[in-house]
C-alpha positions as CSV (number, residue, x, y, z in Angstrom):
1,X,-100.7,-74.1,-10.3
2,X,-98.7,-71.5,-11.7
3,X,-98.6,-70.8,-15.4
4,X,-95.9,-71.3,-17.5
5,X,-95.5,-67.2,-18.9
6,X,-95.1,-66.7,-14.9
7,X,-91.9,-69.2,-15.0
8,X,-90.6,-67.7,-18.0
9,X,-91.0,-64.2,-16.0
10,X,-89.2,-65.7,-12.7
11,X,-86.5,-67.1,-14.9
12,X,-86.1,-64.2,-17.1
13,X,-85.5,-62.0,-13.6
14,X,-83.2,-64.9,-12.1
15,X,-80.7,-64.7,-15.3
16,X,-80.9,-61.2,-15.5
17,X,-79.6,-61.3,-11.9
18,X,-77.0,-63.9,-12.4
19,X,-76.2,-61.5,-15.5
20,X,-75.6,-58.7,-13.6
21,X,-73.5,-60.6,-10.4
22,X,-71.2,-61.9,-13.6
23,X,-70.9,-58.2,-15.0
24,X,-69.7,-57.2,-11.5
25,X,-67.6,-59.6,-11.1
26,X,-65.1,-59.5,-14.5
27,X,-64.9,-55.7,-13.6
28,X,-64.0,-56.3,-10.2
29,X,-61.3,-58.9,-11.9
30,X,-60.4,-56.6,-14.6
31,X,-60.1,-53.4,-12.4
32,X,-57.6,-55.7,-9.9
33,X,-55.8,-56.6,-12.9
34,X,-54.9,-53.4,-14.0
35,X,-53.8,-52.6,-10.6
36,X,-51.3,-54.9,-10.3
37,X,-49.9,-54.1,-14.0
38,X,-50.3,-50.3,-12.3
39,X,-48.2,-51.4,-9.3
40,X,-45.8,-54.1,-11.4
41,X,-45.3,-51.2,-13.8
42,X,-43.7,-48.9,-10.9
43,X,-41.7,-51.2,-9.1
44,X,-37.5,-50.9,-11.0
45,X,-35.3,-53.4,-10.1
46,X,-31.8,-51.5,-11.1
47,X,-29.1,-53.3,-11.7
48,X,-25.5,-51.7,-10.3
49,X,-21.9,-53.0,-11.0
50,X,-19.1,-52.4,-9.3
51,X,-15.4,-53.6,-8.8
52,X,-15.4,-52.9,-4.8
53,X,-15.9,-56.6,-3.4
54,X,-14.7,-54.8,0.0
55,X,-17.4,-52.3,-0.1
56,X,-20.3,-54.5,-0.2
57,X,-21.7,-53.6,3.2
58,X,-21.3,-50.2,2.9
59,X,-23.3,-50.3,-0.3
60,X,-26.2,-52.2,1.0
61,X,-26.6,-49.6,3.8
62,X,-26.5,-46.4,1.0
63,X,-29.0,-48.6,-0.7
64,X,-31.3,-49.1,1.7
65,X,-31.3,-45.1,2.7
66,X,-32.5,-44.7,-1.1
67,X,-34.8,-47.4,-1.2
68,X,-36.4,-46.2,2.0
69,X,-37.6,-42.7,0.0
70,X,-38.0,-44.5,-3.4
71,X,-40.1,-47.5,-2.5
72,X,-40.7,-48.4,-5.8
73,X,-37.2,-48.5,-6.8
74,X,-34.7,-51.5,-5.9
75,X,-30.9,-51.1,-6.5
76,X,-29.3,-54.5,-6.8
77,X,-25.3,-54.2,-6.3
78,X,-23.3,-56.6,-7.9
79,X,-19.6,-56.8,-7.5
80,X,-16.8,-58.3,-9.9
81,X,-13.0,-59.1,-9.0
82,X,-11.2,-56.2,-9.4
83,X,-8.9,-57.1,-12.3
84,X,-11.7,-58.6,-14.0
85,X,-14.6,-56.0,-14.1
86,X,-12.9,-53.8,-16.7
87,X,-13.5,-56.7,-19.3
88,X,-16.5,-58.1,-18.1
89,X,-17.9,-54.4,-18.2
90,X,-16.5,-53.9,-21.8
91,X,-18.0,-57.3,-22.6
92,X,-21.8,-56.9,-21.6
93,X,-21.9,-52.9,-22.7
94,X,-20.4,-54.1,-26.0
95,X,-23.3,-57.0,-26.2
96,X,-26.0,-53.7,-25.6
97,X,-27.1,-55.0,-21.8
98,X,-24.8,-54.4,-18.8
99,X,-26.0,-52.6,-15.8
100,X,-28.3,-49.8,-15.5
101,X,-25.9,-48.3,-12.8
102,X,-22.3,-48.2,-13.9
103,X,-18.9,-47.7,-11.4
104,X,-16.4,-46.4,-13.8
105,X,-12.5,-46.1,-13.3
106,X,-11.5,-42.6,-13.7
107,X,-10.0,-40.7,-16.6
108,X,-9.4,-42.6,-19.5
109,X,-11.1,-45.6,-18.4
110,X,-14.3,-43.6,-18.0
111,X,-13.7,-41.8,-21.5
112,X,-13.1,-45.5,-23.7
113,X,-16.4,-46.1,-22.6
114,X,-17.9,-42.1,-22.9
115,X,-16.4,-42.0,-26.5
116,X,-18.1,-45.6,-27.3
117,X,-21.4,-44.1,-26.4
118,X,-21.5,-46.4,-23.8
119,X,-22.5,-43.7,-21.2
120,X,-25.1,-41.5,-20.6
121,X,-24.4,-37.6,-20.6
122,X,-25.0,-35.8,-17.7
123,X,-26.3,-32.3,-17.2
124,X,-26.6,-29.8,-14.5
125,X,-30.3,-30.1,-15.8
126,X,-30.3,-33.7,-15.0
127,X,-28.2,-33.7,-11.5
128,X,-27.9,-30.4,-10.6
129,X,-25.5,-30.8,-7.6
130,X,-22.6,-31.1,-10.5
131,X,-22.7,-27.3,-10.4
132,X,-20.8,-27.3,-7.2
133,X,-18.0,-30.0,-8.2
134,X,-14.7,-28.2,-8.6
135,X,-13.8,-28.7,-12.6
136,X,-10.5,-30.2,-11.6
137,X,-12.5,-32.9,-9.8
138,X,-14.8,-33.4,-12.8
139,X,-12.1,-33.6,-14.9
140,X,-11.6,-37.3,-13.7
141,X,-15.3,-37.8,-15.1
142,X,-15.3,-36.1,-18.7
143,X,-14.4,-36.2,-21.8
144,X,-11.1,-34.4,-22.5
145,X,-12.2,-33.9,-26.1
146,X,-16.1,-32.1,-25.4
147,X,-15.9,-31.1,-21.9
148,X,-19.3,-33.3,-21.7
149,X,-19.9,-35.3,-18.3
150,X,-20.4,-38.6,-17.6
151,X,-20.4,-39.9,-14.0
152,X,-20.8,-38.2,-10.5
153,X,-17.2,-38.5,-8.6
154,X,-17.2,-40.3,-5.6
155,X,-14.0,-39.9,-3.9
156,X,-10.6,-38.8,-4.2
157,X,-7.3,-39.8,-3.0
158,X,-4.7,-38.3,-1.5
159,X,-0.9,-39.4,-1.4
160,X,1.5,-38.8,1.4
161,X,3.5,-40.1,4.0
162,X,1.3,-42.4,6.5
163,X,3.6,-42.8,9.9
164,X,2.8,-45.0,13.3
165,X,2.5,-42.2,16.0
166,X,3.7,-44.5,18.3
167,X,6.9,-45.2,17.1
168,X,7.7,-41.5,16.6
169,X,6.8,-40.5,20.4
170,X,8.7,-43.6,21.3
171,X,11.9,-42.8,19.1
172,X,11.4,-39.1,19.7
173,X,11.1,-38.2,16.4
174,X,9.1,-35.0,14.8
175,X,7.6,-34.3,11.6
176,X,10.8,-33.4,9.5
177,X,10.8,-30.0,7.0
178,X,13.3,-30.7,4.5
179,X,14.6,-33.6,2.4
180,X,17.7,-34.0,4.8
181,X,15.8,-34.1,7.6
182,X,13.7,-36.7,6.4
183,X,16.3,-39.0,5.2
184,X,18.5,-38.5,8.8
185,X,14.9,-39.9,10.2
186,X,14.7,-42.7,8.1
187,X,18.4,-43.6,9.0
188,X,17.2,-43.1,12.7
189,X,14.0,-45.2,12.9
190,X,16.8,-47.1,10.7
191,X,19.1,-47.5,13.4
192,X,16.4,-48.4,16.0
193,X,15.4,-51.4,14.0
194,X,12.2,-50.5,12.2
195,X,12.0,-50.9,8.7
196,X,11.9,-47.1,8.1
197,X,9.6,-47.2,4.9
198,X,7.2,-50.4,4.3
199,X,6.9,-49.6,0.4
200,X,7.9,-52.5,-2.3
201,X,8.8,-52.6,-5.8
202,X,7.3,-56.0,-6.8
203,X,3.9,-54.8,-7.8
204,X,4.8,-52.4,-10.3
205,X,1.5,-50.4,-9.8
206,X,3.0,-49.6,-5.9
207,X,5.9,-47.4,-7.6
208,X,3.8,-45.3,-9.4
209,X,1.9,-44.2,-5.4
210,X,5.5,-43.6,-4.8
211,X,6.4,-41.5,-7.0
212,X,3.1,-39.5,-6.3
213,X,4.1,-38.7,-3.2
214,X,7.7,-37.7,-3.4
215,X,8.6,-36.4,-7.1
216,X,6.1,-33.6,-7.4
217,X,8.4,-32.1,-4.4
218,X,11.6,-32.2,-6.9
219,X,10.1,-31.5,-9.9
220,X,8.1,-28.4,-9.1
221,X,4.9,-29.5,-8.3
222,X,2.2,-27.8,-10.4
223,X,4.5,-25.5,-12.8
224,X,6.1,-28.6,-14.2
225,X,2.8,-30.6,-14.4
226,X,0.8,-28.0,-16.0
227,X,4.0,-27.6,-18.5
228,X,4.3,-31.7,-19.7
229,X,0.2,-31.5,-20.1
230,X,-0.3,-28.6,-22.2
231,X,2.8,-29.8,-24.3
232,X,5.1,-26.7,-23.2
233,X,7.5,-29.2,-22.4
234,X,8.2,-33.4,-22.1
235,X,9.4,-36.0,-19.7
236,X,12.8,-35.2,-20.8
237,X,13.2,-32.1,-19.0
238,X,15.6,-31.7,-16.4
239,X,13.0,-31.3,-13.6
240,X,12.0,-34.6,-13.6
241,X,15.0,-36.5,-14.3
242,X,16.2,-35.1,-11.1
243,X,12.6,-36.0,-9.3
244,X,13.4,-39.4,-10.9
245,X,16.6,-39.5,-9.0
246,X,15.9,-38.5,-5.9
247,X,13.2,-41.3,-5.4
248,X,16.6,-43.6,-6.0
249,X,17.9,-41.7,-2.3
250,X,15.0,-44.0,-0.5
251,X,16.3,-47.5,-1.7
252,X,18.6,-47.7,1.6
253,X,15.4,-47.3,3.8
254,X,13.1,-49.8,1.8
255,X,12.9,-53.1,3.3
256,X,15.4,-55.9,2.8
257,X,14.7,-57.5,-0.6
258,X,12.5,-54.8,-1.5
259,X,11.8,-55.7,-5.1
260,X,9.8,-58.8,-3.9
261,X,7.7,-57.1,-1.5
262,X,4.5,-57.1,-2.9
263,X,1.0,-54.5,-1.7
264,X,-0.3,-56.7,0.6
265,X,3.2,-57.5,2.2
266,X,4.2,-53.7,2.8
267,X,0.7,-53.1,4.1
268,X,1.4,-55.6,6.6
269,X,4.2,-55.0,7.5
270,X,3.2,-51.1,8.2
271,X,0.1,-52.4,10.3
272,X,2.0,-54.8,12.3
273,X,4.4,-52.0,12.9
274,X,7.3,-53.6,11.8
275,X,7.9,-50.2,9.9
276,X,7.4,-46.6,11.1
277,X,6.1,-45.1,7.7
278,X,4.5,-46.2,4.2
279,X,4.0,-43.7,1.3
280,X,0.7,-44.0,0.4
281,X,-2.8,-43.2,-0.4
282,X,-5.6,-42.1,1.7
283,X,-7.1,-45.2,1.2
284,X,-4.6,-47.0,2.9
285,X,-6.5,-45.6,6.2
286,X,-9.5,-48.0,6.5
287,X,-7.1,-50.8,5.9
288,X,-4.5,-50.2,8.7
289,X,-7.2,-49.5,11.2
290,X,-9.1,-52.8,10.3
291,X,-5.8,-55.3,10.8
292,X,-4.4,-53.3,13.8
293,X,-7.1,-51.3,15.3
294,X,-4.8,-49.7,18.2
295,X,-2.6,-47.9,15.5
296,X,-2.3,-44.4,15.9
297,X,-2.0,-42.7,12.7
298,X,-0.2,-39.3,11.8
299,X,0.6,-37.5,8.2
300,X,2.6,-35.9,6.6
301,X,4.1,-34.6,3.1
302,X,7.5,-35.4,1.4
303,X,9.4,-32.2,2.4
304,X,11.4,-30.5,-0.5
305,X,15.4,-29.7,-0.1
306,X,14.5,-26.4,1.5
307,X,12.0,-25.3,4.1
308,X,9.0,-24.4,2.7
309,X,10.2,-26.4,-0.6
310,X,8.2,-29.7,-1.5
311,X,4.9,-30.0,0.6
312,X,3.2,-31.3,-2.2
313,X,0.3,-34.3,-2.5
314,X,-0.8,-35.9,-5.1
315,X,-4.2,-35.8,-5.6
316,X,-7.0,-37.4,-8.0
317,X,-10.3,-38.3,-8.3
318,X,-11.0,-41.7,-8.0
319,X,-13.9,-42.7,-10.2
320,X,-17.7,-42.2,-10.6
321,X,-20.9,-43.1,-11.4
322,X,-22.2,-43.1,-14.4
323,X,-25.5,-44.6,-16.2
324,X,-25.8,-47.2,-19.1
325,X,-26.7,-45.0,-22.5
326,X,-29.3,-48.3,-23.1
327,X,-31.3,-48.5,-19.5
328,X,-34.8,-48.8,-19.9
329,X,-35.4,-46.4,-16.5
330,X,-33.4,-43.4,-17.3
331,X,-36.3,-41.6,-15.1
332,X,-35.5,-44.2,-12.3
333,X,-31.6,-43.9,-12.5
334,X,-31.2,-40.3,-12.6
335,X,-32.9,-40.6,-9.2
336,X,-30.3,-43.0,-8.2
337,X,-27.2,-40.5,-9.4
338,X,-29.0,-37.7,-7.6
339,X,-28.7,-38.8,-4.8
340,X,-24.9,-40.7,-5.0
341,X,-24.2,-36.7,-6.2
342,X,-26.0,-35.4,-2.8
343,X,-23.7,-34.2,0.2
344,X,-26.0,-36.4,2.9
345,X,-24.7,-39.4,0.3
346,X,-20.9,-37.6,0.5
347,X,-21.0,-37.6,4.1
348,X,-22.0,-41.6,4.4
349,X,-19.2,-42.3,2.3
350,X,-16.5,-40.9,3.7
351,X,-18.5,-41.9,7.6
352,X,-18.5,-45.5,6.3
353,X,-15.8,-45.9,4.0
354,X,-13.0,-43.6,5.7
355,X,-12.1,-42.1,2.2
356,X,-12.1,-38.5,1.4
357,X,-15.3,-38.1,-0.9
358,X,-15.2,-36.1,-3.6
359,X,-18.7,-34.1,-2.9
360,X,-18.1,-30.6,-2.3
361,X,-19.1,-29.6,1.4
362,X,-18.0,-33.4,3.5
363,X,-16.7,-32.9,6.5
364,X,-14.9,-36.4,7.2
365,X,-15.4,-37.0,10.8
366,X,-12.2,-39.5,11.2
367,X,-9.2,-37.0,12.2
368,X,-6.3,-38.5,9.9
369,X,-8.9,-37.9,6.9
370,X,-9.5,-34.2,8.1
371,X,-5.8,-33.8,7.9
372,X,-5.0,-35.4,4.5
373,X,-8.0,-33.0,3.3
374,X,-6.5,-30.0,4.9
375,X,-2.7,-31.5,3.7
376,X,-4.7,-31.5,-0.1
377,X,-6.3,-28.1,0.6
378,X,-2.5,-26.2,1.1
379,X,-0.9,-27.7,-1.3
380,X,-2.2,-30.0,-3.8
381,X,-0.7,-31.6,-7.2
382,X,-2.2,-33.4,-10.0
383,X,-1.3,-37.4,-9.5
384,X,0.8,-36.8,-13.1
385,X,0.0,-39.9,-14.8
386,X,-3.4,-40.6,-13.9
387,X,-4.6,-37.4,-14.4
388,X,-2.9,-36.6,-17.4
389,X,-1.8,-39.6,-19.4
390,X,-4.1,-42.6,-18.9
391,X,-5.7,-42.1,-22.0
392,X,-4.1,-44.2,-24.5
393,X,-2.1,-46.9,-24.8
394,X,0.8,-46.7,-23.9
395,X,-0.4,-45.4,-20.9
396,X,1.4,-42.7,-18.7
397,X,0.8,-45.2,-16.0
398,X,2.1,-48.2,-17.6
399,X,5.6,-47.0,-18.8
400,X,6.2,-44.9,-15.8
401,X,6.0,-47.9,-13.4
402,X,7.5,-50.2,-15.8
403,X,10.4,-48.3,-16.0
404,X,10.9,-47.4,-12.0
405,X,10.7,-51.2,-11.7
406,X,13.2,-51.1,-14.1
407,X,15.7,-48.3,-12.3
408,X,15.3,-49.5,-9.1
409,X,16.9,-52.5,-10.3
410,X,19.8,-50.9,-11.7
411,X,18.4,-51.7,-15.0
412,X,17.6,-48.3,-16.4
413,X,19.5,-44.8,-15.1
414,X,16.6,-42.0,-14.3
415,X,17.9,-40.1,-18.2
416,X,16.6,-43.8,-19.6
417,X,13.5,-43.7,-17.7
418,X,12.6,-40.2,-19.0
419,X,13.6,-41.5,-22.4
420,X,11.3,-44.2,-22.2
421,X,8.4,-42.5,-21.1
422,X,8.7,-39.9,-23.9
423,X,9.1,-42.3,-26.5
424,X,5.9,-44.2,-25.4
425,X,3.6,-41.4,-24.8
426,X,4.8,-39.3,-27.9
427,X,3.0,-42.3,-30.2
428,X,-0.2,-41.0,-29.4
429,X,0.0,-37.8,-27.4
430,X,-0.6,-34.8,-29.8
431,X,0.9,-32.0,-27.9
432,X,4.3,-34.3,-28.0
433,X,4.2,-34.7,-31.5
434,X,4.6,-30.9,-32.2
């Protein structure tokens, strides 16, 4: 019979053991534990509004080329109705939440929100590719005031005259090289029964692309918008009073009824090729091959009254990308606007998207892009009101297309349009107010 100091022994050794396995065990718990917090901690979710329903696809593939070299970092894009995300924006950013990952509208949308501290700045220490961004291009992206950025630039957009290849070999028509020219064209294709320009007048918005791509041609291009920027002169000037009526000359080659066609009309009325040409913008392109993918597609510029006159498109940049001043994963989102500001990222978007993009170095592989660019590279013009008067309200943009709905409807004479602008934009434009 064993004695009872030999149980206590046995016992002693058996707790001591069970002891021990328990020990093991709540640091086998506790070292799992922080593992997971480890691995939680390093997984972002970032959040990433937008206003481009369209463009949802695309994004999710750009995504998934980031996430795939930043596993620990998800990028959810959420899109807003167009003509709502401006407030809805405005609305959450003004509440201090909104996304981490902000789309902003160029210019002066981009600088209410800059000014409001809103956005974070960015650096060529923080995304160094901005280095290579021409300043005209970052322009669209900054703050007028302090120079300081705000967003990477994504695209920009070029306006011209878009014609159906087709209908010119089958009419026998060329590329014309003045202002006469052009117009005896438009009476041609005219003549043939075509509608010889699909542009409308019921969305205001669609005048303003109009006048983009054929006043710059009349009233001198960069001289005169360099001039009404800096303040050397106004919207009164001679110059673009006559621009103003020389757009008047198209109305005869506008469709029937004209002031009721609205964007989506003229759009399909150029894809169906029910008319030969459309001003527009280069991202009319993606859209025309999408509802009739047999058009062939050719550009050109509004010619001036002489030969070598005119030539001009109107160029600016699009909008960005910017970050929200309050994101808790500043670390995680500058990783993000790296690589949106990389030329591998430039060349998807333009490959995806058929849009010029607004990285320096992209090479657009669809041909009527490469010719817009080259069209942009000889002779290029600020899109006047966007670049230069979006700022405040009134807006540039806002009286100028207004006021063409206005003249085109025999309502105002180009002198009252001119008139009308200055009076607006010398409320809050400084350089006016000399």
């Amino acid at each position: 019979m064993e004695s009872e100091d030999k149980y206590l022994v046995r016992g002693g050794r058996d707790s001591m053991k069970a002891l021990r396995g328990l020990a093991v065990c709540l640091i086998l718990i506790f070292c799992l534990a922080i593992g997971a917090a480890s691995s939680a901690a390093t997984n972002v979710e970032l959040t990433f509004w937008s206003w481009r329903t369209e463009d949802i696809d695309a994004y999710d593939k750009f995504i998934k080329v980031f996430e795939a070299e930043n596993p620990n970092i998800k990028v959810k894009f959420i899109p807003f109705k167009n003509t709502e995300y401006n407030t809805i924006l405005a609305t959450a950013l003004q509440g201090g939440t909104g996304p981490d990952i902000v789309h902003l509208r160029s210019y002066g949308g981009m600088e209410a929100l800059a000014s409001a501290g809103y956005l974070m700045e960015l650096t060529e220490a923080s995304v160094p590719d901005l280095a290579k961004f021409p300043k005209d291009i970052l322009r669209g992206a900054s703050n007028r005031h302090t120079g300081k950025v705000y967003g990477v630039p994504f695209a920009i957009q070029i306006i011209q005259v878009i014609y159906n290849k087709t209908v010119f070999d089958e009419l026998g028509l060329k590329e014309p090289t003045t202002w006469d020219e052009f117009l005896k064209l438009c009476q041609t294709v005219k003549d043939k029964g075509y509608v010889p320009l699909a542009n409308g007048g019921k969305d205001a918005w669609a005048f303003e692309t109009l006048f983009g791509g054929v006043a710059p041609n009349f009233y001198g291009g960069n001289d005169f918008s360099d001039a009404v920027i800096n303040g050397e002169t106004t919207f009164k000037d001679a110059r673009f009073v006559y621009s103003l009526g020389k757009m008047l000359e198209l109305r005869p080659y506008m469709p029937k009824d004209f002031m009721g066609i609205g964007y989506t009309d003229m759009q399909m009325m150029f894809a169906q090729e029910m008319a030969a040409m459309m001003i527009g913008g280069s991202y009319e392109t993606a859209t025309f091959e999408r509802l009739n993918p047999d058009l062939k597609l050719g550009v050109f510029p509004v010619p001036g009254e002489k030969a070598g006159d005119g030539g001009y498109v109107a160029v600016y940049m699009d909008g960005s990308y910017g970050i929200n001043a309050v994101t808790k994963h500043k670390a995680e989102c500058l990783k993000f606007i790296n690589f949106l500001a990389s030329l591998r990222y430039g060349q998807m978007f333009a490959d995806e998207l058929s849009q010029p993009a607004a990285i320096p170095g992209v090479k657009p592989k669809h041909p009527v892009l490469a010719e817009m660019l080259s069209l942009a590279n000889e002779k290029s013009t600020p899109h006047l009101m966007v670049v230069g008067f979006r700022f405040e309200q009134p807006s540039g943009s806002t009286l100028l297309q207004t006021s063409l709905q206005a003249m085109f409807s025999d309502k105002l004479t180009p002198e009252e349009v001119a008139s009308e602008i200055h009076e607006g934009l010398v409320k809050w434009y400084k350089p006016f107010q000399k």
